[in-house]
N, C-alpha and C positions, 0 to 999 in steps of 0.2 A: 504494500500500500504506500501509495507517495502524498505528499501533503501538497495541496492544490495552492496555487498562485493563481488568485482575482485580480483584475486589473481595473480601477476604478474612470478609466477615462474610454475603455472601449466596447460598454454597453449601455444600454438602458438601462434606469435604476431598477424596474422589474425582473433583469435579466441579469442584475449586481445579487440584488435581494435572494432572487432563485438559486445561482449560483451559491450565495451565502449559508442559505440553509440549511443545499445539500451537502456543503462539506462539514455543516455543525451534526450533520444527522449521520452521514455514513461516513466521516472522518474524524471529529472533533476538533480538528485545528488546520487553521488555512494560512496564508502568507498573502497580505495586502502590499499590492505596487501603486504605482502613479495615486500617491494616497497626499500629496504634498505635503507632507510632515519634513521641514530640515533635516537632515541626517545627521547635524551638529546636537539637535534635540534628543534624536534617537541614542546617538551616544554618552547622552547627558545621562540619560533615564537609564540607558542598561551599567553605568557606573554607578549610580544612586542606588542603582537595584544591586547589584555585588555586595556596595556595602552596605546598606542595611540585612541583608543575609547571611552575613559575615561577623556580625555582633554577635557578643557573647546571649544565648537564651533568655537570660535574665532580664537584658535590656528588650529585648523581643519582646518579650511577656510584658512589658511594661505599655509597647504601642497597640495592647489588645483591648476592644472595647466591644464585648459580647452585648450590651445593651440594645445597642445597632446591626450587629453584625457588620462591624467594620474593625479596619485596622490588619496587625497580625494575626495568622491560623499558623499553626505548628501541623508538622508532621503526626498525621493520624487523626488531627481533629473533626473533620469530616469526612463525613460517609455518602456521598455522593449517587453511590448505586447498591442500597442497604441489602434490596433483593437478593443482589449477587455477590456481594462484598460482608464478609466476616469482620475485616479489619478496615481502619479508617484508610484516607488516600494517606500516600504516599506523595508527600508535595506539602509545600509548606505556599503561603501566599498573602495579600497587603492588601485591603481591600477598602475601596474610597467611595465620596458617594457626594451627596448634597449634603450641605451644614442643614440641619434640623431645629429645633428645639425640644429636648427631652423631660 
């Protein structure tokens, strides 16, 4: 199985969207181009992203805010696909959202 490259400037958005779906339903992960994101940007974020996953646990456990489900997830905290899955994922992840009031 290969993971699909979408190309965001050489369809219709119906035909971005379908495309999209299909690779979230019989792939799970896809690779977006002509997406015009700076690439200075992109290298910004996957440096930010090394090192806050590079921090000791502790300080991890500190960016977690289960009230929202936001923030840090550790390894094994979700279960994703309970049906078929015994154990939580394997994947840790940072999760953002709109400022609310709680």
């Amino acid at each position: 199985m290969s993971i699909p490259t979408i190309s965001l400037n050489c369809a219709s958005q119906e035909e971005i969207a379908s495309s999209l779906r299909e690779a979230c339903i019989n792939v799970g992960f896809f690779y977006l181009e002509d997406h015009s994101i700076p690439q200075n940007l992109l290298d910004n974020v996957f440096t930010q992203s090394e090192q806050l996953f590079a921090l000791p646990m502790e300080q991890k456990l500190e960016l977690s805010y289960s009230v929202l489900t936001r923030g840090y997830t550790r390894f094994g905290e979700e279960t994703l696909d309970p049906i078929n899955q015994v154990r939580g994922d394997t994947k840790e992840g940072y999760y953002i959202g709109d400022e609310v009031d709680v």
